[in-house]
Backbone as CSV, one residue per row, in Angstrom:
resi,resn,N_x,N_y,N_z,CA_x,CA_y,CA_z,C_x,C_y,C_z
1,UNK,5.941,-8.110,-1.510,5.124,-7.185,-0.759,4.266,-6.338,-1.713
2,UNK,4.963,-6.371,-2.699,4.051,-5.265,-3.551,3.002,-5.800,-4.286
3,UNK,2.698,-7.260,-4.474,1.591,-8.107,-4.682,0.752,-8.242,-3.572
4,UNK,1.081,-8.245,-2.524,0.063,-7.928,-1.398,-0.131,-6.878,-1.131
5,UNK,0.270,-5.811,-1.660,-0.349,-4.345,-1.944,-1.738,-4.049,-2.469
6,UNK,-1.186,-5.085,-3.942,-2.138,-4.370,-5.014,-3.284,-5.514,-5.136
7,UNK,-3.131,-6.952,-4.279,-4.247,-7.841,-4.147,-5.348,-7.300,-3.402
8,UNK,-4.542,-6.297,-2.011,-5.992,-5.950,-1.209,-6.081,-4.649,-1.917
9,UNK,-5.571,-3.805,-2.150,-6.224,-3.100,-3.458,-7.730,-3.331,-4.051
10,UNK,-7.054,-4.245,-4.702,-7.860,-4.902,-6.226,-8.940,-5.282,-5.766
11,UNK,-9.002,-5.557,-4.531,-10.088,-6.264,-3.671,-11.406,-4.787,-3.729
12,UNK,-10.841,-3.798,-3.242,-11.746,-2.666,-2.520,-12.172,-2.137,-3.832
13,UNK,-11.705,-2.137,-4.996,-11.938,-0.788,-6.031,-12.724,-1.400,-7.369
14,UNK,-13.394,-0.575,-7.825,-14.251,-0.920,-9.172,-13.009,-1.052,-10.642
15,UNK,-12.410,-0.654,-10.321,-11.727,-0.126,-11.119,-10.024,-0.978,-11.589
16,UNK,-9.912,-2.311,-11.785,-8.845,-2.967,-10.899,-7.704,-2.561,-11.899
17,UNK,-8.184,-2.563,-13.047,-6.499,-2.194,-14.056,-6.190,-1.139,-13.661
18,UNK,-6.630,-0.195,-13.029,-6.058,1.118,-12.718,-4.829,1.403,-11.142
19,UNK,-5.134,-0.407,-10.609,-3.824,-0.497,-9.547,-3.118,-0.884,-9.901
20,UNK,-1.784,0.076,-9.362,-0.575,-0.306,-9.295,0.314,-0.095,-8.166
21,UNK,1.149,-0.816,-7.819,2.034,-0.352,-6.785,3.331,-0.682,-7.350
22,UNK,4.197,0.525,-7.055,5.776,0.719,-7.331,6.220,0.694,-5.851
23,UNK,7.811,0.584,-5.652,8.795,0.652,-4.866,9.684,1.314,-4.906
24,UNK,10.206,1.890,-3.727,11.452,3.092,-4.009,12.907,2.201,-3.691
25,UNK,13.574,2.322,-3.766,14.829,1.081,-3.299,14.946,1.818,-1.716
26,UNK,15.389,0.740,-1.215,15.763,0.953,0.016,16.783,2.054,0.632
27,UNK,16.466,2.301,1.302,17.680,3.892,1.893,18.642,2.820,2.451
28,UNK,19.603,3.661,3.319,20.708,3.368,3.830,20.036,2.579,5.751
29,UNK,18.558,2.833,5.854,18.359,2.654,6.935,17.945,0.786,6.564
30,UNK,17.428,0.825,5.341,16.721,-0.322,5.009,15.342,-0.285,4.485
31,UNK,14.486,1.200,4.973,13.327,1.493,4.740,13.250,1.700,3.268
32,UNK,11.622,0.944,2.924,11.368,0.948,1.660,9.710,1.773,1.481
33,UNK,9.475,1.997,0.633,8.498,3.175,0.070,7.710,2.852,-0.559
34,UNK,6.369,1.985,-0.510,5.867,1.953,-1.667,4.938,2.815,-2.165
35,UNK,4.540,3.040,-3.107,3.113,3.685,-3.762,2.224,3.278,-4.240
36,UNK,1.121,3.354,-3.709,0.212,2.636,-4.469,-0.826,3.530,-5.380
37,UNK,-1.005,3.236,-6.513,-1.955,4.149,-7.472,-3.609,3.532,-7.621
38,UNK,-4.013,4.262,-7.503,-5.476,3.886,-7.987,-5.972,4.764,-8.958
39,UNK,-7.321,4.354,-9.681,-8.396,5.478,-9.924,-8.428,6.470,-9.080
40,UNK,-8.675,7.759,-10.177,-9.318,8.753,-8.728,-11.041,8.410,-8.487
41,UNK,-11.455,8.082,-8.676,-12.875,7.697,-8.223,-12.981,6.352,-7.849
42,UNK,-11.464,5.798,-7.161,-11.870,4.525,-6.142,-10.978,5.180,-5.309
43,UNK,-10.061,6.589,-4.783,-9.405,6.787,-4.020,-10.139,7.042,-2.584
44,UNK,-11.504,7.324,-3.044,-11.735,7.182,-1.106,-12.392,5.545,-1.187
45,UNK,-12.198,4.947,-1.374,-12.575,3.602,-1.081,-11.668,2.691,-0.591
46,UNK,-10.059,3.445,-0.903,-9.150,2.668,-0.496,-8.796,3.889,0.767
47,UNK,-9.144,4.650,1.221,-8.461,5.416,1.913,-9.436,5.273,3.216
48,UNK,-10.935,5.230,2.579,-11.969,4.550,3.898,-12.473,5.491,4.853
49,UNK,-13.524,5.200,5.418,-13.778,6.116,6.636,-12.709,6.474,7.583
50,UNK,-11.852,8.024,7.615,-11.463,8.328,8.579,-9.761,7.938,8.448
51,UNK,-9.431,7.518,7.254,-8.359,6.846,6.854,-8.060,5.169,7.664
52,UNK,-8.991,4.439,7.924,-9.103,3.464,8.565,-8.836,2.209,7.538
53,UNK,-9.059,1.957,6.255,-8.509,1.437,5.291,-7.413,1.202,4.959
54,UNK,-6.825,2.639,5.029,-5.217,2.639,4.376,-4.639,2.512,5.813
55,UNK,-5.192,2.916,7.437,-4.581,2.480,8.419,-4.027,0.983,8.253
56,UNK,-4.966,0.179,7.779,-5.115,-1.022,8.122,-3.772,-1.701,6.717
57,UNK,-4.154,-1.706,5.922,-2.966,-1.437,4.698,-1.549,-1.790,5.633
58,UNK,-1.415,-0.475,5.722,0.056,-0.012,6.453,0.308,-1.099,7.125
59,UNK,-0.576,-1.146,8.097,-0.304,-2.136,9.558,0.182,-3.508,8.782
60,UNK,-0.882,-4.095,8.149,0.039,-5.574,7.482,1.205,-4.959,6.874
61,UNK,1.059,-4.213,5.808,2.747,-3.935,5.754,3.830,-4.106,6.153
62,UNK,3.660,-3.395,7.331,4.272,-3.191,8.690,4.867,-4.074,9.245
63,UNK,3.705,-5.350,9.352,3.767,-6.454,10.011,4.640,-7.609,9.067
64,UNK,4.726,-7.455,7.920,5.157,-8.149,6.947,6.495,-8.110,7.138
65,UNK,7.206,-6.805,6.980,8.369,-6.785,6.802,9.436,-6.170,8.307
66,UNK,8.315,-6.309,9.145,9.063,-6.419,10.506,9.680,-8.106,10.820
67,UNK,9.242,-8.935,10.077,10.052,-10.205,10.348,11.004,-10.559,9.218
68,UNK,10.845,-9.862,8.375,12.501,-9.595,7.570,13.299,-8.766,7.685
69,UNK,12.914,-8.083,9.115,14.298,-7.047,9.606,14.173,-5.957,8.878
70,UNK,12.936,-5.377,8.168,13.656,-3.788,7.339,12.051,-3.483,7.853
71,UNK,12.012,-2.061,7.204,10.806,-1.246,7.555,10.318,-0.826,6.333
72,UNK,8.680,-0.444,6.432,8.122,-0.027,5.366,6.920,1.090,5.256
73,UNK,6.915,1.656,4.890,5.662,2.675,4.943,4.860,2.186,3.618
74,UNK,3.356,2.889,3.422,2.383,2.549,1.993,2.160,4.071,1.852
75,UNK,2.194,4.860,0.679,1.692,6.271,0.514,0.945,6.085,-0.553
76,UNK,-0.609,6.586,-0.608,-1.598,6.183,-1.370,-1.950,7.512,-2.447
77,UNK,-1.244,7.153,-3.932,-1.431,8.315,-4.786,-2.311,8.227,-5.621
């Protein structure tokens, strides 16, 4: 998951060595955490009109790891 983080990332930003995404280990619920880092001068490019970018992010996320049974959020630092 965290390669399909930082692929659509890498996609939106001028800047591509400067993505990264880490993971928090899973809680006791199953939920996992990732972070994703950018440049600060590609952070509204990944965050988008209106946060509609990083909406969209999340949602595959979302969608990813709702068919392996755990949950996931994206927090964009």
């Amino acid at each position: 998951m965290e390669e399909l983080i930082a692929t659509i990332a890498r996609g939106l930003v001028d800047d591509k060595e400067a993505v990264s995404v880490t993971a928090d280990p899973a809680d006791e619920e199953g939920n996992v955490v990732y972070h994703l880092h950018v440049g600060a001068e590609d952070m509204g490019r990944v965050i988008g009109k209106q946060g509609r970018i990083a909406k969209a992010i999340r949602t595959i996320v979302r969608a990813g790891t709702n068919k392996s049974g755990g949950r996931a959020t994206v927090e964009i630092d």
